[in-house]
C-alpha positions in Angstrom: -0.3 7.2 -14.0 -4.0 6.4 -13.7 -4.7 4.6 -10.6 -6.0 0.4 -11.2 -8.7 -1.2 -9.6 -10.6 -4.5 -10.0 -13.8 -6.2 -10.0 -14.4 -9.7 -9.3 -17.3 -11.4 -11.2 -18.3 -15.3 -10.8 -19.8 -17.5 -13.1 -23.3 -17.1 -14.2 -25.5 -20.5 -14.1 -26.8 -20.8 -17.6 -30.6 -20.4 -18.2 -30.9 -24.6 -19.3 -29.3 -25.5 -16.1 -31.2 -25.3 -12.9 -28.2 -26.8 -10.5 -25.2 -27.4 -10.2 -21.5 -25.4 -10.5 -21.7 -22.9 -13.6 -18.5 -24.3 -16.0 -16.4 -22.6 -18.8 -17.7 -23.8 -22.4 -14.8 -25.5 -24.3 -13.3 -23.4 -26.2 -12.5 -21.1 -23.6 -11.0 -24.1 -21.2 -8.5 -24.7 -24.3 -7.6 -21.1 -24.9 -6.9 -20.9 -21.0 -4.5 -24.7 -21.5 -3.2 -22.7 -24.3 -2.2 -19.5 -22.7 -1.1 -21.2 -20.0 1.6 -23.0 -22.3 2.6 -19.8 -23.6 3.5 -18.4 -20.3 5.7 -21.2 -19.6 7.0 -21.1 -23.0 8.4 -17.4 -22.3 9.0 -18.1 -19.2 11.6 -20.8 -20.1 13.0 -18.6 -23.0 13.3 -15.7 -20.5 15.5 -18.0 -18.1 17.3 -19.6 -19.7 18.6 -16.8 -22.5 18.3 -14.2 -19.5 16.1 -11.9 -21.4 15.2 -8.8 -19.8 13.6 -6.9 -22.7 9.8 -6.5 -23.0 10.5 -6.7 -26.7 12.4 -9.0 -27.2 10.6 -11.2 -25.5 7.0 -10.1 -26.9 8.7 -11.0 -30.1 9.1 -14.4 -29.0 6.0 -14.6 -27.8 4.3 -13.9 -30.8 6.0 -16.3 -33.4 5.3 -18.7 -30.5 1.3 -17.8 -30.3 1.3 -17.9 -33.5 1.8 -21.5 -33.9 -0.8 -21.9 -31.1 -3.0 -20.1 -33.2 -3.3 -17.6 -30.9 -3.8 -13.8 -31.4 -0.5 -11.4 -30.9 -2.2 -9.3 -28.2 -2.9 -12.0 -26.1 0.7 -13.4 -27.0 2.1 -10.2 -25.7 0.0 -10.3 -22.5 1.7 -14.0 -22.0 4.7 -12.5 -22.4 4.6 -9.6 -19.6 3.5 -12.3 -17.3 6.6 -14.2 -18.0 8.7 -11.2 -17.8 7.7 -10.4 -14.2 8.1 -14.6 -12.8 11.2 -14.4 -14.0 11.9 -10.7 -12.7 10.9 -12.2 -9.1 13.1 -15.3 -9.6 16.3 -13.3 -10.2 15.8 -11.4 -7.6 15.9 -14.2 -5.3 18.4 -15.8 -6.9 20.6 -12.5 -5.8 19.5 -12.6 -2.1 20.6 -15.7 -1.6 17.2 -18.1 -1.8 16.9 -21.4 -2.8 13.7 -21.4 -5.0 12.8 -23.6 -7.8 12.4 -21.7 -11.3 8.3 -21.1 -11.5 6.3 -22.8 -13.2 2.2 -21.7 -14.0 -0.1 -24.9 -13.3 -2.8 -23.0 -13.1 -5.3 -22.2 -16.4 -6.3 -18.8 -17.3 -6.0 -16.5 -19.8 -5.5 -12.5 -19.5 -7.1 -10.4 -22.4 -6.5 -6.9 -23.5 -8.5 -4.4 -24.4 -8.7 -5.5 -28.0 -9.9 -9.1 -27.6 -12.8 -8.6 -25.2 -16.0 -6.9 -24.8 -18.3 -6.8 -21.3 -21.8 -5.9 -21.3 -22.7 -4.7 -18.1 -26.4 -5.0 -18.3 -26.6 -8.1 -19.5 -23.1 -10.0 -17.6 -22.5 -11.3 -21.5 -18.4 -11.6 -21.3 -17.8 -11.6 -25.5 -14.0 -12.8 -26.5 -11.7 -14.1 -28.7 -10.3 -17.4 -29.3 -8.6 -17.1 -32.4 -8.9 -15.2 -35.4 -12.2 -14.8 -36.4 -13.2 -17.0 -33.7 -15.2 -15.5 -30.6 -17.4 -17.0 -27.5 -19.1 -15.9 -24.9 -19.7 -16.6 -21.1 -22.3 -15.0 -19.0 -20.9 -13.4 -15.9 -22.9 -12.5 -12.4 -23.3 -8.4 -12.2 -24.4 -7.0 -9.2 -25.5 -4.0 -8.6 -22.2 -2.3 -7.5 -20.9 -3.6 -11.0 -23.1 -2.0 -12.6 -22.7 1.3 -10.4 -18.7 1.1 -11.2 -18.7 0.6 -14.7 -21.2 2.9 -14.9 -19.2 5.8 -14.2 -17.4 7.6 -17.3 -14.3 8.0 -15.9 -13.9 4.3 -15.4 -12.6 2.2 -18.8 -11.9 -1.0 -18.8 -8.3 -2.3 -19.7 -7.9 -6.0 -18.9 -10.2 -9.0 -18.4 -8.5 -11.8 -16.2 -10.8 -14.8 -16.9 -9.6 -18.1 -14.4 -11.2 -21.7 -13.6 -14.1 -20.2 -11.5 -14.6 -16.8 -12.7 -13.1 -13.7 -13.7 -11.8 -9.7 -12.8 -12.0 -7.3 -14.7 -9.1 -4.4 -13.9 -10.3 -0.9 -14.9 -8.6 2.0 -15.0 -9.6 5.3 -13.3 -8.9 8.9 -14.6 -8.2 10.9 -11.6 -9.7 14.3 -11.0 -7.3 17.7 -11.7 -5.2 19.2 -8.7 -7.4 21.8 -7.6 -6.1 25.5 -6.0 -5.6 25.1 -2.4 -6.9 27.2 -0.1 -5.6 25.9 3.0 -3.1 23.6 4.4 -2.2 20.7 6.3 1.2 19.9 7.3 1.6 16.4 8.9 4.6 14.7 10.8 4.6 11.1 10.8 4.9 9.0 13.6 4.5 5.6 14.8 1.5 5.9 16.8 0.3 9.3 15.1 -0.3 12.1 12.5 0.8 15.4 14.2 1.0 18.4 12.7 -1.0 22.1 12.0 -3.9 22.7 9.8 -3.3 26.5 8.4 -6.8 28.5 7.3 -7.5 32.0 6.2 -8.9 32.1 9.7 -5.6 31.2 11.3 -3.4 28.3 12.0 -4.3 25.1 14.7 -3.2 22.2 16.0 -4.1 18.7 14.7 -3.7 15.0 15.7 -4.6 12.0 14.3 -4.5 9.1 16.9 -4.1 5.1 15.7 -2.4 3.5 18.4 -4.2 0.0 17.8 -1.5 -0.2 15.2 1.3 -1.0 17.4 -0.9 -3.2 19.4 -1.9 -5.4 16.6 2.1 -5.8 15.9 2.5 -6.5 19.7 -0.1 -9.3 19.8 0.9 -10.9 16.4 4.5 -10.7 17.3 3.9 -12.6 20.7 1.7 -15.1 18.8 4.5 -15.5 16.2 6.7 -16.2 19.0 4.9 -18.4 20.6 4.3 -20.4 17.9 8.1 -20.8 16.8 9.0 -22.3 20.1 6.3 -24.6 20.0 7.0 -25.7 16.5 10.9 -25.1 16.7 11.2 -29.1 15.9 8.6 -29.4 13.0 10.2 -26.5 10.7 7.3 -27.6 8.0 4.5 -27.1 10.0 6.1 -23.8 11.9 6.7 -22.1 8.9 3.0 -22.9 7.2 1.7 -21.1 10.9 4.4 -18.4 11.1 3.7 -17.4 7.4 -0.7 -17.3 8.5 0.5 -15.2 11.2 2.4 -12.8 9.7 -0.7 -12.1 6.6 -3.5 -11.7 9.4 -1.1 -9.1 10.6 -0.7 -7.4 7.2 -4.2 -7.6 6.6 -5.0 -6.5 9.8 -2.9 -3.2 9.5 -3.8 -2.2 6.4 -7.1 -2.7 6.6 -7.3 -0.5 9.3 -5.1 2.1 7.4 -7.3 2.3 4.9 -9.5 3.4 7.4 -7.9 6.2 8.1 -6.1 7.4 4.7 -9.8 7.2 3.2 -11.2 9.7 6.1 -8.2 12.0 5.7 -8.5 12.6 1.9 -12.2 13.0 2.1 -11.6 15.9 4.7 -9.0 17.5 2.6 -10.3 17.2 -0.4 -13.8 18.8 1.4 -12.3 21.8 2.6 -9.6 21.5 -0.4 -6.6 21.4 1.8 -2.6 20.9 0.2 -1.4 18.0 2.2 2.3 18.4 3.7 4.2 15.0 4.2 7.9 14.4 5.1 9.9 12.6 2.5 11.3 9.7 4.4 12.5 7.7 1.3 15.6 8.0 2.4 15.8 6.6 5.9 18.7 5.3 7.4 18.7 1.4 8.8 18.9 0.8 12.2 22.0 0.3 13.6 23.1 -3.3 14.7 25.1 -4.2 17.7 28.3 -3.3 18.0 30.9 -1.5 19.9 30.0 2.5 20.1 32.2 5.5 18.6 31.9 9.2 19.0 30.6 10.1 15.5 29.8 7.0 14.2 25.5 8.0 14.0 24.3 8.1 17.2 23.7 6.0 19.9 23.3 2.1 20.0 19.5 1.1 19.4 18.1 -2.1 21.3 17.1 -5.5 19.2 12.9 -4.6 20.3 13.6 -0.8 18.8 15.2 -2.1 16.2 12.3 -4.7 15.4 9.3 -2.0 15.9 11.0 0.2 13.5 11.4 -2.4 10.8 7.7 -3.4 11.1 6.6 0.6 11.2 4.3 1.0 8.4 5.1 4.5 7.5 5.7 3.6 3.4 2.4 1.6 3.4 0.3 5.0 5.1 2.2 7.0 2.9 1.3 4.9 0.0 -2.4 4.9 0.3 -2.2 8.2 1.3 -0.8 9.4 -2.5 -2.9 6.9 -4.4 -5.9 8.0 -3.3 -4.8 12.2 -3.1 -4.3 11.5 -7.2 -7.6 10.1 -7.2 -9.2 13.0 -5.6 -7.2 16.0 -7.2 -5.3 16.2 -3.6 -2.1 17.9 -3.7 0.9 16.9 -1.9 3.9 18.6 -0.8 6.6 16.4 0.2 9.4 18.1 2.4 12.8 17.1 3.8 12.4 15.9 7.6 16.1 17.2 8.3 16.0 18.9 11.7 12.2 19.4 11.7 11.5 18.1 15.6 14.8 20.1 16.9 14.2 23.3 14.9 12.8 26.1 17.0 10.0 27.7 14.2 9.8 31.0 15.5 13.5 32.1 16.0 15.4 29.1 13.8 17.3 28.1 16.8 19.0 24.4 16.0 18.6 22.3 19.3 20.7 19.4 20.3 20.7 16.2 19.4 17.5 14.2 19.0 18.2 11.4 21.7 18.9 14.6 24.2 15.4 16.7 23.5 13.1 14.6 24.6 9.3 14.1 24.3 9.2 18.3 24.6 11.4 20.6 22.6 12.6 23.8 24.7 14.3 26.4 22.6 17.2 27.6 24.9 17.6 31.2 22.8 13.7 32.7 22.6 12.2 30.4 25.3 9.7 28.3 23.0 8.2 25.0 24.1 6.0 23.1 22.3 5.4 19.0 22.0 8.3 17.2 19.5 6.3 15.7 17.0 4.0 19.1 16.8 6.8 21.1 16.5 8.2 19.1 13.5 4.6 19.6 11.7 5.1 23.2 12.4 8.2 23.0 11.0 7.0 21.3 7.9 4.1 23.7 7.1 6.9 26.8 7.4 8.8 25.0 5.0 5.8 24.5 2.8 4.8 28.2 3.1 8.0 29.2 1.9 9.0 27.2 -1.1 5.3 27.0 -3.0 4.2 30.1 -4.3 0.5 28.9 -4.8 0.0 29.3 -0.8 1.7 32.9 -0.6 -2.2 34.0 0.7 -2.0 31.4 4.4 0.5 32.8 7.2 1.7 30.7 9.9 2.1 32.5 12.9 3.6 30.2 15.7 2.8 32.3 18.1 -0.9 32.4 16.8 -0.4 29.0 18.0 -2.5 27.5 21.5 -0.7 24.4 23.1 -3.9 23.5 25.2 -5.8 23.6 22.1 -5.1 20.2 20.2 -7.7 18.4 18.5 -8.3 15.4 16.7 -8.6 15.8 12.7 -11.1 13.3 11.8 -13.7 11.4 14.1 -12.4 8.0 12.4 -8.9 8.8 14.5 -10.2 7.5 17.5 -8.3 5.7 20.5 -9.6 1.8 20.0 -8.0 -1.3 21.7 -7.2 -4.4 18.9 -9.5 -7.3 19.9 -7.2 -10.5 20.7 -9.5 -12.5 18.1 -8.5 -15.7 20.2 -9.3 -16.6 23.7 -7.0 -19.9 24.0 -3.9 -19.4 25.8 -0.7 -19.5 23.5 1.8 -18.3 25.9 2.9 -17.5 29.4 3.1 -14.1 29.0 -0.2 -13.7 27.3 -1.6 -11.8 30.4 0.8 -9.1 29.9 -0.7 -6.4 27.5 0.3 -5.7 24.2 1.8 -2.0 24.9 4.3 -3.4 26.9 5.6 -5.6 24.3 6.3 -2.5 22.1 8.0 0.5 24.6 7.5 4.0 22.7 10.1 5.5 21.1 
């Protein structure tokens, strides 16, 4: 699947104007009151006849654009909109939600590839109204627009065009997987990347720190906190600030994870490097509270470890981290976590249980010691080694292997405190710092 991206143009002023805001001519304003209809049109049909197929439903759609005098592909488009309102509404209808069946307010019109064409020199934004009907709006291009859709691996597949302006969502072909020669094996943590980097010149340690990640969650979790006691009688009010929290926090994280997904690629696909990850789609849930059996999974995990790992953003860093290796031609390996931190590498030994090896795993047969969380990155680039024949030429030796000798990947990894952003007080405890909120695992 080709990775999607956007652009955001605004309105152009036209050349007979000198001031004020740039407007929509009026032909487009009703094709956008039109499509708008048409949404809600399928959207209704969709409801209320439970329709789940796209084809069924772009078949409505079409005898209904149709009497709009509207053209099938942009009846279509209307009708993929619907499908995925109504999509989201089921599915809260099944967890229990009160919501109100949605409704678009909202005019805009979504165009595919057959019913526009952009001129980037020139901002002229060319489309259809009807059949045999066209207009035009000039857009504002900027340099970096022209740079973008400049480049022939970039093809534009929809034009989004709304009150004040419009995106246009391009599609990117990515590059071809190229031949590794080296390797990077990676276990993930909550405050880190560690793992082994593996060379024709020999295996080494790596690390890549981001423990302003947790601290973010530690002062946006206080704040949140804060904020529900204070407004614990005004549930209106609370939930508007609870819900502004809780997307500065998101935007916060991933922001920052960007960051750091961007700087790893770039290295690996530099000294084109496989990546190893662990496969942690299937993760169990933490375990509630409850009474304790022998067998029954392990010890009993506290409401604030339970809460940090809920909030750990592993599937977001692992998310980036494929997008943008298929943009680059990165390959990934993705291997099983089972046993990798207990696992001795260089006799097999099995140790005990996690919750008894501690920070440092100490192999009781050969006499191996190494740090947990590098160990299970050893582990991971043995396993790699083994199953992918494309690698047969790299060795990993552990004893090759120098525990005093571990270094940070990339120079973005770097230990940096997360800024408070407010200097108000919001809470007794806001003199406390934000590490102790979250205890390491």
């Amino acid at each position: 699947m080709d990775p999607r991206r956007s652009l955001v143009f605004a309105l152009a002023l036209p050349s007979h104007r000198e001031s004020g805001p740039p407007s929509l001519p009026v032909e487009v304003r009703a094709l956008q009151a039109d499509f708008r209809l048409l949404v809600n049109l399928c959207l209704r049909e969709a409801i209320a006849t439970n329709v789940t197929s796209r084809g069924k439903l772009s078949r409505f759609a079409r005898s209904r654009a149709l009497e709009l005098r509207v053209t099938g592909p942009i009846g279509v488009a209307a009708s993929e909109i619907a499908l995925g309102l109504a999509a989201g509404h089921r599915k809260r209808l099944r967890r229990g939600i009160v919501a109100r069946v949605p409704y678009v307010r909202t005019p805009f019109v979504r165009l595919p590839r057959t019913c526009f064409h952009f001129d980037p020199d020139t901002g002229k934004l060319r489309l259809s109204l009807r059949r045999g009907e066209w207009s035009s709006v000039t857009l504002a291009v900027s340099d970096h627009h022209r740079r973008v859709l400049a480049d022939p691996r970039h093809r534009l597949t929809q034009m989004h065009v709304g009150p004040r302006g419009a995106v246009a969502i391009y599609a990117r072909t990515p590059e071809p997987e190229y031949a590794p020669t080296s390797l990077v094996a990676l276990d993930t943590n909550e405050r880190s990347l560690d793992g082994v980097r593996v060379t024709s010149e020999g295996p080494a340690f790596v690390r890549i720190l981001f423990p302003e990640l947790r601290a973010i969650q530690a002062i946006h979790f206080e704040r949140r906190r804060f904020l529900a006691h204070k407004k614990a009688n005004d549930r209106r009010v609370g939930r508007v600030l609870l819900g502004r929290e809780g997307r500065r926090e998101r935007h916060r994280i991933r922001s920052r994870l960007h960051v750091i997904t961007r700087s790893i690629i770039e290295q690996l696909a530099t000294e084109r490097a496989a990546l190893v990850l662990e496969d942690l789609t299937g993760l169990p849930q933490p375990r509630r509270r409850g009474i304790y059996r022998k067998g029954s999974g392990g010890p009993l995990r506290s409401r604030t470890f339970r809460r940090r790992l809920s909030h750990w953003p592993q599937g977001e860093l692992h998310r980036q981290l494929t997008y943008k290796a298929q943009d680059r031609g990165v390959p990934i390996l993705w291997m099983s976590p089972y046993r990798t931190s207990r696992t001795c590498p260089r006799c097999g030994e099995l140790s005990e249980h996690r919750s008894r090896v501690g920070p440092r795993f100490e192999c009781r047969a050969c006499g191996w010691t190494l740090d947990r969380q590098l160990n299970a990155g050893v582990n991971l680039g043995l396993a790699a080694l083994r199953s992918t024949a494309g690698l047969g030429g790299l060795r990993l030796d552990p004893d090759a292997l120098s525990d005093d000798a571990v270094s940070p990947l990339y120079p973005t990894a770097q230990h940096r405190r997360a800024r408070e952003e407010r200097t108000g007080r919001e809470g007794e405890d806001r003199r406390r710092p934000p590490e102790t909120a979250m205890p390491p695992i």
